[in-house]
N, C-alpha and C positions, 0 to 999 in steps of 0.2 A: 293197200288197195283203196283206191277211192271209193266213199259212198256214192252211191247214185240212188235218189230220192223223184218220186212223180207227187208233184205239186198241184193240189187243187184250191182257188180261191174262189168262196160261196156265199149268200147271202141267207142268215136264217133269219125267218120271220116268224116271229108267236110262237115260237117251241118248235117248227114245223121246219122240216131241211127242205128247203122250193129249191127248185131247179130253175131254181129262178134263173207353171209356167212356171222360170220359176219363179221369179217375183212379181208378185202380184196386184192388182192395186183395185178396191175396194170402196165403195160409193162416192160416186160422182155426183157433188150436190157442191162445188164451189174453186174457187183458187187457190186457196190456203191446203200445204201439202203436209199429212205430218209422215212422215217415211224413219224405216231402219235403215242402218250405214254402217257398214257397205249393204250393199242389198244383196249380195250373193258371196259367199265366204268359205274357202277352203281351209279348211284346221287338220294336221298329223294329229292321231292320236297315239303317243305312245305307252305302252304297258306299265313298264316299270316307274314312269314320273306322269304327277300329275299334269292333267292339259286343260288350258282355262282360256278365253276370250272374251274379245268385249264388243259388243256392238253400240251405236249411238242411237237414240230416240230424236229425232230433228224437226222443226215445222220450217218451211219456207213461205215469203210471201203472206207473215200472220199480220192481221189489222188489229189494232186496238185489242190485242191479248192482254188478257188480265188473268186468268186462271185455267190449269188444262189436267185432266186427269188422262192416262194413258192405261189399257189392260192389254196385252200381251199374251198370247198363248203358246207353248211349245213343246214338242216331244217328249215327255217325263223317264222315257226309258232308256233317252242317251242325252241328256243334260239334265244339271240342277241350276237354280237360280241361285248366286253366290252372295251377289252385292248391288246395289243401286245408288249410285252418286248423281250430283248433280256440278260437270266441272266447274273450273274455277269462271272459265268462259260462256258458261249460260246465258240463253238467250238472257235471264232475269236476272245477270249476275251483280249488279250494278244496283241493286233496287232491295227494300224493304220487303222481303215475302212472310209466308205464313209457316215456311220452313217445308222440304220435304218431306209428304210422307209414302212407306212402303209398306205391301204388302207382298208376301212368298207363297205360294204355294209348289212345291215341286211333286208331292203325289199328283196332282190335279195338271200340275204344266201349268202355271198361273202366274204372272205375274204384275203387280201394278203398279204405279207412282203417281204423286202430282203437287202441284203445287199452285201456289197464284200471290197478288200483290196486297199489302195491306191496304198502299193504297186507293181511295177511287176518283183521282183526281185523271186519270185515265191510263189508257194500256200500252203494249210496246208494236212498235209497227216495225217488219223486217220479219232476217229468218235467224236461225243459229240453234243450239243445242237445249233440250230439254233434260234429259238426263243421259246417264251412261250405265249399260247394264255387263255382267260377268258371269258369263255362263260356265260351270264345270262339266268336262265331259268327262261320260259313264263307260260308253262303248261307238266304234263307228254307228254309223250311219247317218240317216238324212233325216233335213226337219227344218220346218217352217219357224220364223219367228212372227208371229202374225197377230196384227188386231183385231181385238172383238169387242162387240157389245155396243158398235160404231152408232153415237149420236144418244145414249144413253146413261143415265147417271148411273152411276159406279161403274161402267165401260169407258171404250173413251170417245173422248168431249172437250170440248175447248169452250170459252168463254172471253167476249169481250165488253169491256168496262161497261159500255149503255146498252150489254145485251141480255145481262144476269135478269129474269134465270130464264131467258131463250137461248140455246147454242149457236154456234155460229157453225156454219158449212165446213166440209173439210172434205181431202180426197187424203185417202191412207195407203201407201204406199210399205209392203211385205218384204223382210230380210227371207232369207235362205240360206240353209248352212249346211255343205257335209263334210264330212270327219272322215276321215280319210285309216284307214288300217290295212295295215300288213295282206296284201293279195285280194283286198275289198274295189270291188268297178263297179261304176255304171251302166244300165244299159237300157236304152228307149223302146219302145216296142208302142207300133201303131194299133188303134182301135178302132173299128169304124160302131158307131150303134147309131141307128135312124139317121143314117146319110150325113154322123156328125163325127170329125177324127179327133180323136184323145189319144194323149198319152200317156201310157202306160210308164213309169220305171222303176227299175231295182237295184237297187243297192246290195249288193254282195261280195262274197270272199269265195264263190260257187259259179262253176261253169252253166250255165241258162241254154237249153235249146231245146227244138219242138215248143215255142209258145203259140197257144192260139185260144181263141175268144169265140164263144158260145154266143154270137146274137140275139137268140130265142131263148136262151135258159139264162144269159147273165153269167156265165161262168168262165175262169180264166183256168187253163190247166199250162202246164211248163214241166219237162227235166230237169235237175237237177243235181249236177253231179259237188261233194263238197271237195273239201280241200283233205287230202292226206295226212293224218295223222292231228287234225284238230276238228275243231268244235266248225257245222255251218252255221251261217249269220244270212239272212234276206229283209231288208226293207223294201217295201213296195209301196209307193203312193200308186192311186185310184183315185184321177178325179172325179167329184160329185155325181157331173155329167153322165159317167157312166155306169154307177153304185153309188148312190146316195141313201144309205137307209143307217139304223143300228145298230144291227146285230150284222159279224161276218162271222165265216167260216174258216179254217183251214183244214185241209189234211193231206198229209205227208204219205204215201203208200198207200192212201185210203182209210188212212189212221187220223181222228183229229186230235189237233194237236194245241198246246197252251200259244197263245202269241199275245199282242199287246197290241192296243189301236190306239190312235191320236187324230184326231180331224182338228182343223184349221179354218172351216166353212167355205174351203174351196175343194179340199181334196182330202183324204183320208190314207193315214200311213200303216203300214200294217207289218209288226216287225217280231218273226220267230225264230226261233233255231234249229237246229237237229243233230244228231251226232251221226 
């Protein structure tokens, strides 16, 4: 017999229980584009063999680049970061650099890289490839690969030759990725709050109905029926717009429950299970 589960998502503030897209693109201050590729990416996960992918870090349209550090943030509860290269065809491939360097974080979802020219006789004008990154997947579900820290050292930043150490503008363009598992769907569901529609979705391996949205309290309730004879799975992104705090809630039958969060600084994923 199938579980059937009633889903509440809540926001706890101070210790106190209140009743209370997909790719994205991120400060508009110039022409120079730095974007993930593809920017939306379907991957099978399957059980028994491992499942790994790659996305590309690319700038289009850069002036006089001379040096670019790139941070990255993603789901840590259905990917690791594996590997970071920089192909043979880099935008810098041709040229004296400082060599690549990486940093991993996968508790955290973190990722970063960068590099620049030794020389400063000046920098490369055009677009093409920055590095190449290998994500390992843990289990389905959905998740952003997205910039932060935009226009800030040790975030990411770009740099050209007669601009050190002013950065130069950029517009950052967000991958997206979901993992695809055995009886796992999507499913969109409208929000309205102060006259503004959000979307709501979920990612599951669990039948979804009766959802609806608390205006005045802030609260998302939904059914949930699981899958037969296994484990349920739920990702739910929440953008900002409509829950933007840091603490949330879950409970399962009115029971709460352990889950895992991840924010992206557009939307916040919120990924539990149940039996």
């Amino acid at each position: 017999m199938n579980r059937r589960a009633f889903v509440t998502l809540l926001i706890i503030i101070s210790g106190l229980l209140t009743v209370h897209s997909l790719t994205r693109t991120a400060r508009s201050s110039g022409n120079t584009v730095l974007a993930v590729s593809p920017s939306q990416l379907s991957v099978d996960y399957l059980v028994d063999y491992p499942t790994s992918f790659t996305v590309n870090v690319s700038i289009t349209d850069a002036v006089d680049l001379a040096f670019w550090h790139v941070k990255l943030v993603f789901n840590p509860s259905m990917l690791a970061c594996s590997n970071v290269v920089e192909p043979p065809d880099s935008i810098f491939h041709t040229l004296d650099t400082i060599g690549l360097g990486v940093s991993i974080d996968n508790v955290a979802g973190c990722v970063g890289a960068y590099d620049g020219l030794w020389t400063t006789g000046g920098g490369v004008n055009g677009s093409g490839t920055l590095c190449r990154i290998r994500f390992d997947v843990k289990q389905p579900g959905i998740s952003s690969i997205a910039f932060t820290d935009l226009g800030r050292y040790g975030g990411t930043i770009i740099y050209g030759s007669a601009q050190i150490p002013n950065p130069m503008p950029f517009d950052a363009a967000n991958g997206y990725v979901q993992v695809n598992g055995n009886g796992f769907h999507p499913n969109t569901f409208q929000v309205i709050r102060g006259g503004v529609i959000y979307n709501v979705i979920t990612f599951t391996n669990s039948t979804l109905s009766g959802f609806g949205y608390d205006q005045n309290s802030n609260i998302i309730t939904y059914m949930q029926t699981g899958p037969s004879g296994s484990k349920g799975s739920c990702t739910v992104l929440i953008p900002n717009g409509l829950m933007n705090v840091s603490y949330f809630g879950v409970l399962i039958d009115s029971n709460a429950t352990y889950f895992t969060v991840y924010a992206d600084g557009a939307s916040h994923f919120l990924l539990f299970t149940y039996d």
